[in-house]
C-alpha positions as CSV (number, residue, x, y, z in Angstrom):
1,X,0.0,0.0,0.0
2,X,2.6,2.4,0.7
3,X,4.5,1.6,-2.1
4,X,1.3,2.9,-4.4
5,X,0.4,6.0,-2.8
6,X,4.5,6.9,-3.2
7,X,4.2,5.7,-6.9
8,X,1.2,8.2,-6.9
9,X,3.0,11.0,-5.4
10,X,6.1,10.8,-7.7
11,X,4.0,10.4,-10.7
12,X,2.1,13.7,-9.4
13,X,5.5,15.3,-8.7
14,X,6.5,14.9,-12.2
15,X,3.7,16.1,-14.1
16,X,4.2,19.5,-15.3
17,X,0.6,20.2,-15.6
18,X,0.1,20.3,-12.1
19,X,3.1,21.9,-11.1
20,X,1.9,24.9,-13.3
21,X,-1.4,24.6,-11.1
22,X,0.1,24.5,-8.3
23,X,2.2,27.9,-9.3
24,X,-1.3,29.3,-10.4
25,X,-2.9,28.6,-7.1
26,X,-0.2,30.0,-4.8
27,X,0.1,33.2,-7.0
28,X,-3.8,33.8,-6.6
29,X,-3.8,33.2,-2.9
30,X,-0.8,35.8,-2.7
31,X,-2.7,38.4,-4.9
32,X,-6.1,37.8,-2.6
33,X,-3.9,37.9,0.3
34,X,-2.7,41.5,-0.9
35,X,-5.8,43.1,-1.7
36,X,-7.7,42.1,1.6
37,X,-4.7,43.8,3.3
38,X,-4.4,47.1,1.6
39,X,-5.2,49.9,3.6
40,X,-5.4,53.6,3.5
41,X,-2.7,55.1,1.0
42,X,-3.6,58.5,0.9
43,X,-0.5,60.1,2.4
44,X,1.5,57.5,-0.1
45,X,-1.0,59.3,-3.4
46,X,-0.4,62.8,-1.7
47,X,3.1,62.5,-2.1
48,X,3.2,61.3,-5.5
49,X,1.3,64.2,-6.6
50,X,3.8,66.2,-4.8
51,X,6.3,64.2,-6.4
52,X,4.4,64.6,-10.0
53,X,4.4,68.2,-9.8
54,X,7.9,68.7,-9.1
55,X,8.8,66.9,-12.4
56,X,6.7,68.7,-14.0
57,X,8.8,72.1,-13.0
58,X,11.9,70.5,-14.8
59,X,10.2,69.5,-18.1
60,X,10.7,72.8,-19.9
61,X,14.4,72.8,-19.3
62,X,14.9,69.2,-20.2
63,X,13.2,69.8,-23.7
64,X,15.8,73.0,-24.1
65,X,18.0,70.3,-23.2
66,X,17.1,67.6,-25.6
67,X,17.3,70.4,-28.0
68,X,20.8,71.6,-27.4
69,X,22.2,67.9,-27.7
70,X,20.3,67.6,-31.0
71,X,22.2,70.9,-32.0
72,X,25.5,69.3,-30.8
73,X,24.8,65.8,-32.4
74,X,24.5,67.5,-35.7
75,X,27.2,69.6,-35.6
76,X,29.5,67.1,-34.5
77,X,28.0,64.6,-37.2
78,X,28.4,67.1,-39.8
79,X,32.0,67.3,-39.2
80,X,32.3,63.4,-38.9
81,X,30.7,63.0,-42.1
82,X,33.0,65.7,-43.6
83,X,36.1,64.5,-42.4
84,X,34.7,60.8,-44.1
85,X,34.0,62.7,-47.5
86,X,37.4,63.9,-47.5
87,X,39.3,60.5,-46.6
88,X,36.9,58.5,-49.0
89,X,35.1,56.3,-47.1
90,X,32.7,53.5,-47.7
91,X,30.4,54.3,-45.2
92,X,29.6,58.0,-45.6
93,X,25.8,56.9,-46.5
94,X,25.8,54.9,-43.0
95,X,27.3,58.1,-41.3
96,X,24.5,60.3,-42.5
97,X,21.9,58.4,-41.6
98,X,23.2,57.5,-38.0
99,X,23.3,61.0,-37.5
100,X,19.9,62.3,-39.0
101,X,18.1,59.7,-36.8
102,X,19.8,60.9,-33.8
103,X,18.9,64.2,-34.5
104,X,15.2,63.1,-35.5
105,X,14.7,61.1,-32.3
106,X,16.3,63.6,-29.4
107,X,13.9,66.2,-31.4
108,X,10.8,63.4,-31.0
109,X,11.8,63.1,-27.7
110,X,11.4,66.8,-27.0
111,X,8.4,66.9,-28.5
112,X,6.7,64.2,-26.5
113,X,8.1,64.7,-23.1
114,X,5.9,66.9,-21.8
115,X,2.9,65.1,-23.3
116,X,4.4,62.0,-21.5
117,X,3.8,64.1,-17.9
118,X,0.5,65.9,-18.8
119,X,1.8,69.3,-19.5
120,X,0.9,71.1,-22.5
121,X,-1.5,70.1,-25.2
């Protein structure tokens, strides 16, 4: 008898399908477990808007910021790409478009920061 119900057992340890419930089960108990023991947060949401708004005070300079490194980026991939017209090389195409996407994206980026934090329409 005891040799069948540890046969049993072994084959149940094995099977995959009910490891995977067993993984299911314990991850539901945890979640139900977390939600009945919530409790009052409002001091937590009070300082995240706090937190929020003080982001938003540095958005405008970050933009001007994203906007001055675009400026940079071109300027320095202008002379890149000069300096690889002049010495003939095989990748001048490559050059060019590595540093108009750079410029296109930090200029994206600008654009949809402050849309990413609420500010400006």
């Amino acid at each position: 008898m005891y040799q069948k119900v540890k046969s049993f057992f072994k084959k149940m340890a094995a099977s995959k399908n009910l490891k995977a419930l067993a993984v299911m089960l314990l991850c539901g108990v945890g979640s139900v477990y977390a939600q009945t023991t919530a409790g009052d947060y409002s001091a937590g949401t009070g300082a995240l808007t706090t937190v929020a708004e003080e982001i938003a005070k540095y958005v405008p300079i970050v933009v001007k910021l994203c906007y001055a490194i675009a400026g940079v980026v071109a300027v320095v991939g202008a002379i890149s790409v000069y300096i690889a017209m002049n010495n003939e090389e095989q990748d001048v195409k490559k050059k060019i478009m590595m540093v108009v996407g750079a410029c296109i994206f930090l200029i994206a980026a600008a654009q949809a920061l402050p849309l990413f934090f609420g500010i400006g329409g």
